[in-house]
C-alpha positions in Angstrom: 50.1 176.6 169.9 51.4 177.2 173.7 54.7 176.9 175.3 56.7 177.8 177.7 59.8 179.2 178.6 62.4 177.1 180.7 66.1 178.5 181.8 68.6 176.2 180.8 72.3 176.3 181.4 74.2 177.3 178.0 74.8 174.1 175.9 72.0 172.0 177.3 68.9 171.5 174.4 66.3 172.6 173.6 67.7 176.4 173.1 65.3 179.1 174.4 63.8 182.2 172.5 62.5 185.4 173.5 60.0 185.3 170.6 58.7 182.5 168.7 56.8 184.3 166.1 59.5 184.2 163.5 60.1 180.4 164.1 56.2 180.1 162.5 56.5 182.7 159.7 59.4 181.0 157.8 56.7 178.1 157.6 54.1 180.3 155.7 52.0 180.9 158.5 50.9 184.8 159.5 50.8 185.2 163.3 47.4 186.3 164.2 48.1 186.7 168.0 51.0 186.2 170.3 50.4 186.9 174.6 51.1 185.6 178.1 49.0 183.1 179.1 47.2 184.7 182.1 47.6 182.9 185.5 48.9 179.8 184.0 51.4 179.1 187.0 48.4 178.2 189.3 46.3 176.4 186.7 49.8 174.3 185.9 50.2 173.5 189.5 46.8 172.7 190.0 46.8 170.5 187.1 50.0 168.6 188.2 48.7 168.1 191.9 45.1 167.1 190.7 47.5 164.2 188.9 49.4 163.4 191.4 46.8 162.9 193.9 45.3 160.6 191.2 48.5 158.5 190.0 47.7 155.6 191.2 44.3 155.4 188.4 46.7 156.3 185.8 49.2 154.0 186.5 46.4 151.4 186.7 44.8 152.9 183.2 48.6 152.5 181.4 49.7 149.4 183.1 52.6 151.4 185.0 54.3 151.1 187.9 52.6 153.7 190.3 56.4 154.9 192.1 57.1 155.8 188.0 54.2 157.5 187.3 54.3 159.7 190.4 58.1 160.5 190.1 57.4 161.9 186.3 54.6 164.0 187.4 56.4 164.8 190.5 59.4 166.2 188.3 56.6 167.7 185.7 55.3 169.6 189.0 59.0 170.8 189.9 59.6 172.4 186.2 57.1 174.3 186.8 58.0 176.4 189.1 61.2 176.9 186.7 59.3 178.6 183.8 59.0 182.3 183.6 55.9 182.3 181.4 53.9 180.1 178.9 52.4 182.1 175.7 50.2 181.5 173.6 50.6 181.9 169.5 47.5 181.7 167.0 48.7 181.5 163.2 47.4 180.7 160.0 47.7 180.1 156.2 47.5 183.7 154.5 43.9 183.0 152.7 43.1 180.3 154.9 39.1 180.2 156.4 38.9 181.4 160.3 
């Protein structure tokens, strides 16, 4: 799996945690590997201009108004710049095949 972090203001869901690797173990999995995602803050960005210069297609493709498909990638974009890292976590079943 990858997430991210995002700072929230106390109260507001989805509560954030400074290691995820014991939300996974409860669930019988053993955590193989658990790192930063290396320069994923450009490739995000990248990724969210890349769709916004293209929102009008997808609007077109999911039979959307173009204004709302630009304003949620345009706030997508904007998180972005809120997250102090994305990770990535590989698990498995104990016994499991690679």
């Amino acid at each position: 799996m990858t997430s991210w972090d995002l700072p929230l203001p106390a109260g507001q869901p989805p509560p954030q945690v400074a290691d995820h690797r014991p939300l996974v173990e409860p669930a019988g999995l053993q955590v193989s590997s658990y790192e930063d995602s290396e320069d994923w803050h450009t490739r995000c960005v990248l990724f969210a201009d890349f769709l916004l210069e293209h929102a009008g297609d997808l609007a077109r493709e999911a039979g959307a108004p173009v204004e709302g498909v630009r304003a949620g990638i345009s706030e997508m974009r904007a998180t972005i710049d809120c997250m102090p890292r994305r990770f990535i976590l590989i698990a498995q079943r104990p016994g499991s095949p690679d």
